[in-house]
C-alpha positions in Angstrom: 139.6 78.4 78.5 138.7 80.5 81.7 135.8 83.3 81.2 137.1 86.4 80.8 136.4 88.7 83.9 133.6 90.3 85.3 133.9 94.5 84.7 132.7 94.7 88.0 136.1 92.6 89.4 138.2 93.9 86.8 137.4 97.6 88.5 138.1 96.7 92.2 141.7 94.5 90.9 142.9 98.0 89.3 141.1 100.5 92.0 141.3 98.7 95.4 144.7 98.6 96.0 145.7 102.2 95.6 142.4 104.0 95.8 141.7 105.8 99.0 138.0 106.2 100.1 136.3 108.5 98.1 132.6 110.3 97.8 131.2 109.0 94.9 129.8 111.5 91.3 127.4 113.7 92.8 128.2 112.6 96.5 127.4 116.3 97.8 124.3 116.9 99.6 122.9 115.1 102.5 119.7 113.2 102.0 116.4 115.0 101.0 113.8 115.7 103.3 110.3 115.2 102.7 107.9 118.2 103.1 106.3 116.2 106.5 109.7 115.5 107.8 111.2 119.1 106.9 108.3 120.0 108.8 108.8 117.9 111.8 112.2 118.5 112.2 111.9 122.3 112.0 109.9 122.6 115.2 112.1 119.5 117.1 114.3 120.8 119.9 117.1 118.4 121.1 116.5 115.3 121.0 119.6 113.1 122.1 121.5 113.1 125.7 124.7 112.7 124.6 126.8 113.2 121.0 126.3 110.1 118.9 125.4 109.4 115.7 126.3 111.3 112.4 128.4 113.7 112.0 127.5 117.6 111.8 127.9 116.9 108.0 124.8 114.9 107.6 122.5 117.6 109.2 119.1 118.6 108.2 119.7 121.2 105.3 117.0 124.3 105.3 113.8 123.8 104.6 113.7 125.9 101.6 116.2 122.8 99.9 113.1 120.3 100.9 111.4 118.5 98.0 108.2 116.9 98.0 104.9 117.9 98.4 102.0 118.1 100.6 100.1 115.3 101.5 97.1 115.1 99.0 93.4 113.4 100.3 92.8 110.4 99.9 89.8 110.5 97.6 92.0 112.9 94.8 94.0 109.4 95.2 91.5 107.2 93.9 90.6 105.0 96.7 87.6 102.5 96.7 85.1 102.6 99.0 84.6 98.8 98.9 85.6 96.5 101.7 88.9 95.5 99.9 90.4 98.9 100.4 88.6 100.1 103.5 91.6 99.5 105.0 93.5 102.5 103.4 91.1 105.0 103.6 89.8 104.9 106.6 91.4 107.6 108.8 95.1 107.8 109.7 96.6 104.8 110.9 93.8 102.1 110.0 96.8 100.2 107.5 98.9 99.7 110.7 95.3 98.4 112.6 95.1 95.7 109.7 98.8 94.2 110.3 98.2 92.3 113.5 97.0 89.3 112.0 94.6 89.8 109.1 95.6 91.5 105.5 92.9 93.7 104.1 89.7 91.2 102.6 89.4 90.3 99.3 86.6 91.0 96.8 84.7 87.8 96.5 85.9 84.8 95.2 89.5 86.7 94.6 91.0 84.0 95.4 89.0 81.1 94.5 89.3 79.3 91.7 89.1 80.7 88.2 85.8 80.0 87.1 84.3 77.4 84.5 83.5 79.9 81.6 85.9 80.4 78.5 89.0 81.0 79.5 90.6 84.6 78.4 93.6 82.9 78.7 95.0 80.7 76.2 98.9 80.1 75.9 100.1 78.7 72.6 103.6 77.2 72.4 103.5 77.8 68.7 103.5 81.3 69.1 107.1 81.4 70.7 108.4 78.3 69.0 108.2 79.6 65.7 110.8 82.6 66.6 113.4 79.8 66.9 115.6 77.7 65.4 115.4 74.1 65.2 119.2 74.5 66.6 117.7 76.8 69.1 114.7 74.1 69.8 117.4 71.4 70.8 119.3 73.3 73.2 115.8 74.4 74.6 114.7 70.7 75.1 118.1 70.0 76.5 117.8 72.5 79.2 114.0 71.3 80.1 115.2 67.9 80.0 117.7 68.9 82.9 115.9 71.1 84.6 113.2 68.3 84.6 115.7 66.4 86.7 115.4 67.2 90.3 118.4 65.0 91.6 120.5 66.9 88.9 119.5 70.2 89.6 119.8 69.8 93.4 123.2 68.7 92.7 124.2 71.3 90.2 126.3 73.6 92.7 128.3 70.7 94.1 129.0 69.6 90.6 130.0 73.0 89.5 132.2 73.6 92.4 133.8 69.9 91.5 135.0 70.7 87.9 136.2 73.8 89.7 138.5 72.0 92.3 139.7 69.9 89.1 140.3 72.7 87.4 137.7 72.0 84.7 135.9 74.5 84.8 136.5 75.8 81.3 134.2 72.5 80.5 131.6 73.2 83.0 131.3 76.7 82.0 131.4 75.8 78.2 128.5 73.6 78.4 126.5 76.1 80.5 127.4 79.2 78.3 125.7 77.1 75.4 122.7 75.7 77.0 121.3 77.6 80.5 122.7 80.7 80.0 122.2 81.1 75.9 118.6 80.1 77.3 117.9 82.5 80.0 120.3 85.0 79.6 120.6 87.6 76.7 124.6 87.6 76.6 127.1 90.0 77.5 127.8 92.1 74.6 125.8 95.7 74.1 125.2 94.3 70.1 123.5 90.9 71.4 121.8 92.3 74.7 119.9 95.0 72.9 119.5 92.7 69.6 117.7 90.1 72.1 115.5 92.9 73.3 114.6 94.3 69.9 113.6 90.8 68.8 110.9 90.6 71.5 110.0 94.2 70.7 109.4 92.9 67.4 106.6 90.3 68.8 104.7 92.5 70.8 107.0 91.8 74.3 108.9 94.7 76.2 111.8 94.3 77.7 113.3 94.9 81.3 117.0 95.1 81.1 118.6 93.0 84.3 122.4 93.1 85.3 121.8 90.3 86.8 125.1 90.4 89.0 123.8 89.6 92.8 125.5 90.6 96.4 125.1 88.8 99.3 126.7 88.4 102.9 130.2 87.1 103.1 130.0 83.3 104.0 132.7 84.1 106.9 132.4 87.4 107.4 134.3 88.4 110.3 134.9 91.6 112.5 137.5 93.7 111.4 139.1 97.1 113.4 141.2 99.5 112.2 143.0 100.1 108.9 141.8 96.5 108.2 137.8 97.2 108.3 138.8 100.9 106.4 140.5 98.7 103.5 137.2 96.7 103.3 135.4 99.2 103.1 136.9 101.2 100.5 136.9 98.1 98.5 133.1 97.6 98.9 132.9 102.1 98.0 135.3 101.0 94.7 133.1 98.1 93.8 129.4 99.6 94.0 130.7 102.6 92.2 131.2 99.7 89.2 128.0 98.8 89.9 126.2 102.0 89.5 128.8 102.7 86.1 127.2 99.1 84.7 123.7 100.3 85.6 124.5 103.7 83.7 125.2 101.5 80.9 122.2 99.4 81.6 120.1 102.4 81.2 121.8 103.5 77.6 120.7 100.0 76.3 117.3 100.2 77.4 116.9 103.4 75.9 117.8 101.8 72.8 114.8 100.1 73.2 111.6 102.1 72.8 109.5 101.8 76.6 111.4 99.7 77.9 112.6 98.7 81.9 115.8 98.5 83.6 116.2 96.7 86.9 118.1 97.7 89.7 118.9 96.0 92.5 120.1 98.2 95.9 122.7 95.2 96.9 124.8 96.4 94.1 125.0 100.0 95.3 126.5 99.6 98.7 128.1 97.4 100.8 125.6 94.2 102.1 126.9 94.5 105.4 125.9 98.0 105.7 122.6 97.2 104.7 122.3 94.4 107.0 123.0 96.7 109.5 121.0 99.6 109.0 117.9 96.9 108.4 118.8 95.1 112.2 116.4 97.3 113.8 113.2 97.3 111.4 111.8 94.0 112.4 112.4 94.7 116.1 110.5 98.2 116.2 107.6 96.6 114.1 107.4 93.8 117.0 107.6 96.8 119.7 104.9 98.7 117.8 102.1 96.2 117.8 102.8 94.9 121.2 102.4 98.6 122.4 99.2 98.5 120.0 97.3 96.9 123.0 94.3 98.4 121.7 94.7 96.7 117.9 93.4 99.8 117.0 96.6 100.7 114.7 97.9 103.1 116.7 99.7 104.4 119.8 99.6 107.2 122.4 103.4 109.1 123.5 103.4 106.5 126.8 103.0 103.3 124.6 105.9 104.7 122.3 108.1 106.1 124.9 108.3 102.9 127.0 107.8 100.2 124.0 108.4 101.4 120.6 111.4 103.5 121.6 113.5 101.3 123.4 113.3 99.0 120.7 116.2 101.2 118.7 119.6 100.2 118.7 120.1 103.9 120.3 116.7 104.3 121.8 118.4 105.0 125.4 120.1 108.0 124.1 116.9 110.1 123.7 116.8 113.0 125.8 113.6 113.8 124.9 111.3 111.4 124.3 108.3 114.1 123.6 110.2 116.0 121.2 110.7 112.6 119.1 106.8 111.8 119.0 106.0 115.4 118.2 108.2 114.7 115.1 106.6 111.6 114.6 102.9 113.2 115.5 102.4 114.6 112.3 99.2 116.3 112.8 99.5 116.5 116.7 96.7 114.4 117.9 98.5 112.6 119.8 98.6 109.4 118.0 101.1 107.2 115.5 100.5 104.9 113.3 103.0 102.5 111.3 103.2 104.9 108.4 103.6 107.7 111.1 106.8 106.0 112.3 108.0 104.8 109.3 108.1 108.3 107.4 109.6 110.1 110.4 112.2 107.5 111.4 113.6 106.6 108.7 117.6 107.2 107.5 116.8 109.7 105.3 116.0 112.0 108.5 119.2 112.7 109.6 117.4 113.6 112.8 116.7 110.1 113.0 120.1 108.4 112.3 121.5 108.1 116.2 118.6 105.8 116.5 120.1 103.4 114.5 123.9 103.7 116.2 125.0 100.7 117.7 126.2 101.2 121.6 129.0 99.2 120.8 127.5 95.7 120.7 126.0 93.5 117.3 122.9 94.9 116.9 122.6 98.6 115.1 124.8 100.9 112.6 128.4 102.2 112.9 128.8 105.7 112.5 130.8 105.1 108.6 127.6 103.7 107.6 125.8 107.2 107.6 127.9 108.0 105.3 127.8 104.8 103.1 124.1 105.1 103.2 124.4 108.9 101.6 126.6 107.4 99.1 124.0 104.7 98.2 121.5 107.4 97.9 123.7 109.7 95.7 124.4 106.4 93.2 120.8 105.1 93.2 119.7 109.2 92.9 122.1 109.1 89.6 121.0 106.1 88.2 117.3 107.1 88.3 117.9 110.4 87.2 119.8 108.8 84.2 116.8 106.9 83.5 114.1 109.4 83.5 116.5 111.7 81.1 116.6 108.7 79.0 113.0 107.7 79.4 113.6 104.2 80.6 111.6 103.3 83.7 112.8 101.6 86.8 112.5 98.5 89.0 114.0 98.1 91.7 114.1 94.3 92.4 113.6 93.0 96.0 116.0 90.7 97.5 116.9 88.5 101.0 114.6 89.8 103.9 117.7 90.4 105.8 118.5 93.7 103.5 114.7 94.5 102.5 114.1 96.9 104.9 116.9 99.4 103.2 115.7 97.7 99.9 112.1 98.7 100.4 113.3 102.6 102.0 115.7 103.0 99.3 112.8 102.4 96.6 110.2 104.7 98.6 113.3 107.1 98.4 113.2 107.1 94.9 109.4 107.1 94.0 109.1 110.3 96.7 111.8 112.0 94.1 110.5 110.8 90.9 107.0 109.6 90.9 105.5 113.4 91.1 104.7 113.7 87.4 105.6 116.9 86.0 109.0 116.8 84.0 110.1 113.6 85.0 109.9 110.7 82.7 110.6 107.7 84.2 108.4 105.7 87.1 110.5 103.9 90.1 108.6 100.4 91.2 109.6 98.1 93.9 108.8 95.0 94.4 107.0 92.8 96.7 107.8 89.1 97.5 104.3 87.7 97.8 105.7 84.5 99.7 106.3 86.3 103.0 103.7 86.5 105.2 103.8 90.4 105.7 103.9 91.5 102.1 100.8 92.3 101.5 100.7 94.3 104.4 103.6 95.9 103.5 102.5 97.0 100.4 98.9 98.6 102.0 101.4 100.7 104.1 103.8 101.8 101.1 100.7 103.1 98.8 99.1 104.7 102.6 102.7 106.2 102.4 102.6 107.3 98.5 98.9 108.9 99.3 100.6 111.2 101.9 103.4 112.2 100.5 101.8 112.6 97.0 103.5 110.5 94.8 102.3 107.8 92.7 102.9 104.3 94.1 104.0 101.4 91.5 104.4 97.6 92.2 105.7 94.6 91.1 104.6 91.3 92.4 106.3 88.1 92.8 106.0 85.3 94.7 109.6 84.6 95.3 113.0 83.5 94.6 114.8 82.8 97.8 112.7 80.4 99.7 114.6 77.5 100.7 117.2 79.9 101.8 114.9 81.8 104.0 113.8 79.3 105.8 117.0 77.7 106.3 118.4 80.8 107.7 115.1 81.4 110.3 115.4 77.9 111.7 119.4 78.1 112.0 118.9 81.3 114.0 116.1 80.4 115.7 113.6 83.1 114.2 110.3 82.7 112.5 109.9 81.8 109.1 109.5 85.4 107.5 107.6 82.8 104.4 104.0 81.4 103.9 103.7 78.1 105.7 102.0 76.6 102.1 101.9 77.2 98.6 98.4 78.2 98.5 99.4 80.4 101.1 101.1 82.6 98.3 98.8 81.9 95.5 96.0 83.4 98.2 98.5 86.4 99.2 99.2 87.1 95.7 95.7 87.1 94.0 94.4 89.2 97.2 97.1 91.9 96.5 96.2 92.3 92.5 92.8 92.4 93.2 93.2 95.2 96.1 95.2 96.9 93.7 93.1 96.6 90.8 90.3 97.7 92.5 92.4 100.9 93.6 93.6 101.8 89.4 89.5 101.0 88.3 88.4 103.5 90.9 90.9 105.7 89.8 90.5 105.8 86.3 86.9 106.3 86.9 87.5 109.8 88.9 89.7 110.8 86.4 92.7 110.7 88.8 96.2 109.4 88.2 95.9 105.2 89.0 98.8 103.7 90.9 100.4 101.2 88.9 101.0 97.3 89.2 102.9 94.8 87.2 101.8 91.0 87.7 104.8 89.2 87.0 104.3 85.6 87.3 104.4 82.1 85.7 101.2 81.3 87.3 98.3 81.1 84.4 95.6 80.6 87.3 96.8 84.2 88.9 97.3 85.9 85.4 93.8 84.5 84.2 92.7 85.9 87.2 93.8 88.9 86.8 92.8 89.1 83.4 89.2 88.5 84.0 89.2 91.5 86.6 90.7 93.8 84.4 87.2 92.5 82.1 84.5 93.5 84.9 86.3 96.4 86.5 86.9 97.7 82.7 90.4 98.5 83.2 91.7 100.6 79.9 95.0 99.0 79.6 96.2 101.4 76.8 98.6 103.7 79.6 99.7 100.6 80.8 98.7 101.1 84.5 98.4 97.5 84.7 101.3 94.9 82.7 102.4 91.5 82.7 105.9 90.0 82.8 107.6 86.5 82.9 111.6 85.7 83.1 113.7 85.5 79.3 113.0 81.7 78.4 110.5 80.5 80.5 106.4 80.6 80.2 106.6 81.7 76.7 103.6 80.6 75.9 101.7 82.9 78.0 103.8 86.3 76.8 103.4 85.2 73.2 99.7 85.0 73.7 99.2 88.0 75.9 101.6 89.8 73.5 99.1 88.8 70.5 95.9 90.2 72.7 97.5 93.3 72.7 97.8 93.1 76.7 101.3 95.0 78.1 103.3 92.2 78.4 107.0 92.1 79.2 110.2 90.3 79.6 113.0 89.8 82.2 116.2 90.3 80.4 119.2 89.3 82.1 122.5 89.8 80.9 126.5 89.9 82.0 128.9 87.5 82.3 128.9 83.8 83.5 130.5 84.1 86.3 127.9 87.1 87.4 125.0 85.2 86.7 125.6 82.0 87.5 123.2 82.1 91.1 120.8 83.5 88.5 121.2 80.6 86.5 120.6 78.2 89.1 117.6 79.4 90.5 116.1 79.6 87.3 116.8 75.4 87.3 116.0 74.9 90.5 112.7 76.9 89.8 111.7 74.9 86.8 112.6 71.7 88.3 110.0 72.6 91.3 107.4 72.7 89.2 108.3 69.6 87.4 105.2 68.3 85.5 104.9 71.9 83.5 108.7 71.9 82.6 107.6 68.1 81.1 104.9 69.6 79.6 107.3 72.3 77.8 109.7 69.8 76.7 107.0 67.7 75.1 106.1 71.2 73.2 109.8 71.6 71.7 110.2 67.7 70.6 106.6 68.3 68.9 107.7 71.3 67.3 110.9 69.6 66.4 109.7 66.5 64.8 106.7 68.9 62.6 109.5 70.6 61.4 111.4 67.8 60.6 108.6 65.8 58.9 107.1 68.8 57.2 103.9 68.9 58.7 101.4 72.1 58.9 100.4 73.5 62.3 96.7 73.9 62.9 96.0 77.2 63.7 94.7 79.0 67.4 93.1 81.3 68.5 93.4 83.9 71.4 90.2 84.9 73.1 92.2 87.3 75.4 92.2 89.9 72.1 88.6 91.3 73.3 90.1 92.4 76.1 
């Protein structure tokens, strides 16, 4: 019997055909300045030689529309003056000065081992197996037991894709529905998606609401012209308007829900290929700006970006002047940039900035229609958020392939400019940051150098990473380098460094009395969450605003959440939901992830049969303790 379809699908079958392009709900102003950019661009004379780029439309709107506000000092921010964040507040443009080679230093032995003391951390499988049924216990052992297999996971796509060339996929789809995705998954009704969440609410374990639909690059994409490439693109306009109508709904189930999350992924708001385009040139410009660094000082002068960093754009050559752009870039006209300089006034939400981006009729940069695609992104994800904070539901906005992160990452800074002031609005925007690549950490000392200028409060999630295998695949088929960490202790090392920089940053603040940034650890890794754990002991971290929380996927390290949930330490759940078809990719990472790390998924199933057979037999449980409650 053939799933029924996805709402998403169902949308573009009955839209796509007969609907012409149109703006989408609240589609009517161009993009907000911030205060620094407002100011820029007020004093900028003309800038290009010749008509390109965006039309009149998507001009700069007066400054009196601009929100934002000034940028604030860097001590009313919090900062440390210790070596781990000497970085960031050292004066303008020393985060770009640490991005050569080096991240900012560690504290010591952040990421050394844990040491031999008691443990705060101690996972108890009991915890989470009692909340099932012995039903429920089977199916989990089942789905260990697979994922346990590496040959059968690695083979799981080809096998799906079998049954579907003989037309079995009903079968296929039956046996995942009632064993991977009953698992990981919290359905695909409203009644069972927010019953799943209450559940965990119940136990001490928040919930973070994912439509876990994904968007990607079409395997043959090809050029298009003409009416053909306008039909595609309405059709991508009808279907990420579905998207931002099933995040609206994501939203009104999370608020059913009392603190909880909803996750958001940019991908599903606009067309892939649009962002892939408007991303082209980030990598490019970073390269040009730290070979024009030649100093390694973290910054350059108007000669270094006129002949290096400018030419690097897509439409570079069209600047008529180049000393009107770096006086909108100078910010405080000494006549030097840094990264966060460049990023802040470059970026697509200048419209100043757009014809930088325009392609001169080759691969590499934007086509005009994606100006206006991008203000249609921002008008959806604007909506969204805005839904959320009336609801009280806060956001994350997940992070995805590097080849769209760029947008990803300027989309979510977008957001937290708009909403993470304080003041009336009740929600907080995170993004998230991919600890596996070898720049996020860097990345993520830029964004909160960013968050201190333009006054808002920076929030982040970390992860190690989702799409590895693919990554690399991709950088040695084009003949790039590997945007991932060459090892596995690589990442543990990148990850640990970034909590405890952060950590550091949210104690110094909550000593000062100031607003701390925020950070959610989200990781099966009990050596980084004990970690963690143990600094948020000596620093004296007061946990009860929740600057700092925890969070592992639905149905996996359950453990740990139990335990943490029992210790009273914010502790939260990935909840994904939709329908099978939507979440397959999901479910197979989720396998393949398991089955990587396959002597703790043995370890798991060994739990279940245990609990399985004491149930069975009648036996009593002795009873444990959970020394992370004095925390």
């Amino acid at each position: 019997m053939p799933t029924s379809a996805s709402p998403v699908v169902a949308a573009v079958t009955r839209l796509n055909a007969t609907q012409p392009l149109r703006p989408f709900v609240a589609y009517a102003q161009p993009s907000r300045l911030s205060f620094i950019q407002a100011r820029r661009a007020a004093s900028s004379a003309a800038l290009y030689s010749r008509a390109a780029g965006p039309s009149p439309a998507h001009s700069p709107r007066a400054v009196s529309g601009v929100h934002g506000k000034a940028a604030v000092s860097l001590a009313a921010r919090g900062l440390s003056a210790s070596a781990l964040t000497r970085a960031a507040a050292a004066p303008r443009g020393a985060p770009a000065a640490a991005a050569k080679d080096s991240v900012a230093p560690a504290v010591a032995d952040a990421t050394g081992s844990v040491g031999s003391g008691e443990r705060l951390l101690q996972p108890d499988a009991s915890l989470a197996l009692d909340q099932q049924s012995v039903g429920k216990l089977l199916t989990v052992w089942m789905v260990y037991q697979a994922c346990g297999s590496t040959k059968l996971v690695q083979m799981a796509p080809k096998i799906l894709k079998l049954f579907e060339k003989l037309r079995l996929s009903w079968l296929s789809n039956a046996v995942v529905r009632r064993t991977f995705f009953a698992w990981f998954c919290a359905g695909e009704k409203e009644r069972e998606i927010v019953h799943a969440m209450r559940r965990l609410k119940e136990s001490g374990i928040g919930s973070i609401l994912d439509f876990s639909a994904e968007a990607d690059l079409p395997e043959d994409a090809t050029t298009a012209g003409g009416d053909l490439a306008e039909a595609a693109r309405a059709h991508a306009n009808v279907k990420a308007d579905a998207f931002a109508k099933e995040y609206f709904h994501g939203m009104h189930m999370a608020s059913q829900v009392p603190h909880a999350f909803a996750a958001l992924k940019i991908t599903g708001l606009a067309d892939p290929e649009v962002l892939y385009r408007l991303s082209m040139p980030h990598q490019p410009l970073r390269d040009a700006f730290l070979a024009a660094d030649h100093d390694n000082d973290g910054r350059v002068d108007y000669t270094q970006f006129k002949d290096t960093v400018l030419p690097a754009m897509p439409g570079g050559a069209r600047v008529a002047s180049p000393s009107g752009m770096f006086s909108m870039v100078d910010a405080n006209g000494d006549g030097q940039v840094d990264w966060v300089d460049i990023q802040m006034a470059l970026g697509m939400d200048n419209p100043l900035a757009r014809p930088l981006y325009l392609s001169d009729g080759g691969a590499y940069g934007a086509l005009e229609s994606d100006f206006e695609d991008y203000e249609r992104m921002v008008a959806r994800a604007r909506a969204v958020v805005q839904q959320a904070a009336e609801k009280g539901v806060r956001v994350m906005i997940d992070a995805e392939h590097t080849y769209f992160q760029p947008m990803i990452d300027h989309m979510a800074l977008v957001m937290q400019r708009e909403f993470n002031t304080g003041g009336s609005s009740q929600t907080l925007v995170y993004n998230t940051y991919q600890m596996y690549r070898t720049d996020a950490l860097q990345r993520m000392t830029d964004d909160y150098e960013r968050g201190v200028r333009e006054g808002w409060r920076f929030a982040a999630k970390m992860v190690r990473g989702a799409y590895m295998e693919l990554e690399r695949g991709r950088a040695a088929s084009l003949g790039y380098a590997s945007p991932i960490n060459p090892t596995l202790e690589a990442t543990h090392a990148l990850y640990d460094r970034g909590a405890a920089q952060l950590l550091d940053r949210i104690a110094t603040a909550q000593r000062e009395g100031a607003v701390p940034p925020a950070l959610f650890v989200a990781t099966h890794n009990n050596e980084s969450i004990e970690r963690v754990l143990q600094q948020l002991q000596s620093l004296q971290i007061d946990t009860s605003a929740e600057p700092v929380m925890f969070g592992q996927l639905l149905g996996m390290q359950d453990a740990t959440s139990y335990a943490l949930a029992k210790a009273n330490i914010p502790i939260y759940k990935y909840v994904p939901y939709g329908t099978l078809d939507e979440v397959m990719p999901y479910l197979i990472r989720r396998a393949q992830e398991n089955s990587a790390v396959a002597g703790a998924i043995r370890s798991e199933a060994a739990q279940v049969m245990a609990e399985i057979r004491r149930r069975m037999l009648g036996r009593t449980r002795r009873a444990h303790s959970v020394a992370t409650s004095s925390l």
